[in-house]
C-alpha positions in Angstrom: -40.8 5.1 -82.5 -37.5 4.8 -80.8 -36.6 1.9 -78.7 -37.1 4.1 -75.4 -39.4 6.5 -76.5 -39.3 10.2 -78.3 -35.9 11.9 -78.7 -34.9 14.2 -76.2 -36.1 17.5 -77.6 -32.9 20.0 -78.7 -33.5 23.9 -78.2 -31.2 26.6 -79.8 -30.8 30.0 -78.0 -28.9 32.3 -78.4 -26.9 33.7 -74.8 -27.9 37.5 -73.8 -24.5 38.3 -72.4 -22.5 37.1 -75.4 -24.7 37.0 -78.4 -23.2 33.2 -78.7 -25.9 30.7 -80.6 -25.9 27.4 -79.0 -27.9 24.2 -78.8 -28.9 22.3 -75.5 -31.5 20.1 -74.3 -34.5 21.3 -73.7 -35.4 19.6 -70.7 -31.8 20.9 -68.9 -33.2 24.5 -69.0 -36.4 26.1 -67.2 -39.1 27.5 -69.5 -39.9 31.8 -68.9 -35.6 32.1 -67.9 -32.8 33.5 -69.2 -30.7 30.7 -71.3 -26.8 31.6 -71.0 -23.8 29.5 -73.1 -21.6 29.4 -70.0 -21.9 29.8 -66.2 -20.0 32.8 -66.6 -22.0 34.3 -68.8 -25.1 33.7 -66.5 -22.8 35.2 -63.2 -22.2 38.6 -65.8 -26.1 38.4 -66.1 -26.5 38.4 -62.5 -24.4 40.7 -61.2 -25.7 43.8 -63.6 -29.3 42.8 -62.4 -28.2 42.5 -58.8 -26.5 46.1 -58.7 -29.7 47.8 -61.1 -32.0 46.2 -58.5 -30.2 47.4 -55.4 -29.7 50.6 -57.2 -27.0 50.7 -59.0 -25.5 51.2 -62.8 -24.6 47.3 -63.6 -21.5 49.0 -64.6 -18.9 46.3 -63.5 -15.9 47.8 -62.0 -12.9 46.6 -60.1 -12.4 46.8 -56.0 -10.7 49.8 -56.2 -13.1 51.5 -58.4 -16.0 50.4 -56.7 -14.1 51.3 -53.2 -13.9 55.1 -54.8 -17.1 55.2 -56.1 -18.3 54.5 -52.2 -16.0 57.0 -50.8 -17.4 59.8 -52.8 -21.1 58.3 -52.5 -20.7 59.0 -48.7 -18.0 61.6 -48.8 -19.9 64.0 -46.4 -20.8 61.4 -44.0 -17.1 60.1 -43.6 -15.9 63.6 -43.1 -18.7 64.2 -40.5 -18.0 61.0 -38.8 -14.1 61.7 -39.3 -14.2 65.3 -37.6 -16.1 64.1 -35.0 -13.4 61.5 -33.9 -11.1 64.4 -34.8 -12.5 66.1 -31.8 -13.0 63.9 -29.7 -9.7 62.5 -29.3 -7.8 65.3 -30.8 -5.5 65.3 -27.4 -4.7 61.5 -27.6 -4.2 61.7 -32.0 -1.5 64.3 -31.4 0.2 62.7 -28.3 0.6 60.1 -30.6 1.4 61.8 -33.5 4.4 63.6 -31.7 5.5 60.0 -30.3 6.0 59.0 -33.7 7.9 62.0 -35.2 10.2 62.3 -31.1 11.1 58.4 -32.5 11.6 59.2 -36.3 13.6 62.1 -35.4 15.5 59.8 -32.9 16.6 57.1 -36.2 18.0 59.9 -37.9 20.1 61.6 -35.2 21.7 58.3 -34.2 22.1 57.8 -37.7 23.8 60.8 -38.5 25.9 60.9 -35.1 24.1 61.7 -32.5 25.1 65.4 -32.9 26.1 68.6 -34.7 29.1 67.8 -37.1 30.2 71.6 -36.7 30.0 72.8 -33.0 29.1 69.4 -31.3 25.5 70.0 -30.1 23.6 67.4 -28.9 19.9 68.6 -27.6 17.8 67.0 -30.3 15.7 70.0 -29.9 18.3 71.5 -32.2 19.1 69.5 -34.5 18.1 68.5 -38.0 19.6 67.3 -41.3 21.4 69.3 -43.6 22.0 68.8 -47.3 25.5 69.2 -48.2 24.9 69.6 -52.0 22.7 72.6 -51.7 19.5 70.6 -52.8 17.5 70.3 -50.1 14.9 72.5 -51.6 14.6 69.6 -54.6 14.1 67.2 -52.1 11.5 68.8 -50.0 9.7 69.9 -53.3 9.6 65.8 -54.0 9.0 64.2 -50.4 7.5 67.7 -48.4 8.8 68.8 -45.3 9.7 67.8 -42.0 8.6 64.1 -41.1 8.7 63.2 -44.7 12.2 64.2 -45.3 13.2 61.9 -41.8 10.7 59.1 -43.3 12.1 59.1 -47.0 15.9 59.3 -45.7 15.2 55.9 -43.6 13.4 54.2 -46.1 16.9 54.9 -48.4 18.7 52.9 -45.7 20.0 56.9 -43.8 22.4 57.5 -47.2 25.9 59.5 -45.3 26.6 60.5 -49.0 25.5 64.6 -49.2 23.9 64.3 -45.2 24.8 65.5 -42.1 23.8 66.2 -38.9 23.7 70.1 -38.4 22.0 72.1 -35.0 20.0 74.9 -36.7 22.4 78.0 -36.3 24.9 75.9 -38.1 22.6 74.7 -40.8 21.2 78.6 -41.0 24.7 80.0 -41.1 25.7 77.8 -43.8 22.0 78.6 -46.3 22.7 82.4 -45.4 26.4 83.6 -45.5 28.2 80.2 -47.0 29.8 79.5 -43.9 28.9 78.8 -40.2 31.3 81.1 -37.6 32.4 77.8 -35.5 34.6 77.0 -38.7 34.5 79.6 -41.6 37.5 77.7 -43.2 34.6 75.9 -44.5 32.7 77.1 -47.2 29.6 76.6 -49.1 28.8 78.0 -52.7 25.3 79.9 -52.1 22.8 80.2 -54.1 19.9 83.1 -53.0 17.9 82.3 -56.3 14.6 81.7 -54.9 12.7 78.4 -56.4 9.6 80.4 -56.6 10.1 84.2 -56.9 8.5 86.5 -53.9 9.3 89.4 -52.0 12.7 89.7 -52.4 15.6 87.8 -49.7 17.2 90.8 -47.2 19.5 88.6 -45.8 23.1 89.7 -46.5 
């Protein structure tokens, strides 16, 4: 008999998460659990049986995916609760909305000048950017139109480099006859090669 009694009794097991064989003392684990090789291996356990018992897949999945996975869980629900708002405050959303775009719009006309490059109009009402280069259409097709263009040309730092600062009869002038009646010693190559064929363009 040992000086201080029986040796401590050794169990091998083998870890449910990992398949790992390993040896441990029997008297450090509880008798009718789980034996795991590692606390991580016993958190893995965990959380599959926590999701399967709250009803779940124990699939584990990352914050985004499980964020996703919500949002189309209660898809219908959000969009209830979202239209609801919606109507509710539709009056203050849009005040806002057109806040935002009057102060965007603002950036890029003190950006550009303040007003029309050609005829020297000022009423922001009228004004908007136009695309020297002719490829304006290219950059709608990659930002979409309107606020996005404003947005994208402030987040480049408001390139002057193929911009300007046109009032919409210029700018019109210039897409439809190659050159704008203020200055027609200016011209502009046209092209009335539609990006997306459709009824034909009457504009001569």
């Amino acid at each position: 008999m040992a000086k201080h009694g029986k040796p401590p009794k050794i169990m091998i097991a083998k870890c449910p998460v990992c398949d790992k064989e390993f040896r441990d003392y029997a008297s450090n684990r509880r008798k009718g659990e789980e034996h795991f090789c590692s606390a991580e291996c016993r958190a893995a356990w965990a959380g599959v049986h926590n999701s399967i018992s709250r009803g779940g897949d124990g699939q584990k999945r990352s914050k985004a995916d499980k964020d996703a996975l919500d949002y189309r869980k209660h898809a219908t629900k959000r969009r209830q609760k979202a239209t609801s708002y919606y109507q509710k405050n539709r009056d203050a959303i849009l005040a806002e909305k057109q806040a935002k775009n009057l102060a965007l719009k603002k950036e890029i006309v003190a950006a550009y000048g303040g007003k029309c490059r050609c005829c020297g109009e000022d009423h922001i009402e009228f004004l908007t950017i136009d695309h020297m280069n002719g490829d304006g259409a290219a950059h709608r097709a990659r930002t979409g139109k309107g606020r996005k263009i404003y947005q994208d040309l402030k987040e480049q730092g408001f390139p002057q480099d193929g911009y300007q600062l046109l009032c919409l009869n210029c700018n019109i002038a210039l897409g439809f006859y190659g050159y704008c009646p203020h200055h027609p010693e200016i011209t502009r190559p046209l092209n009335h090669v539609p990006r997306k064929p459709g009824r034909p363009r009457t504009v001569k």
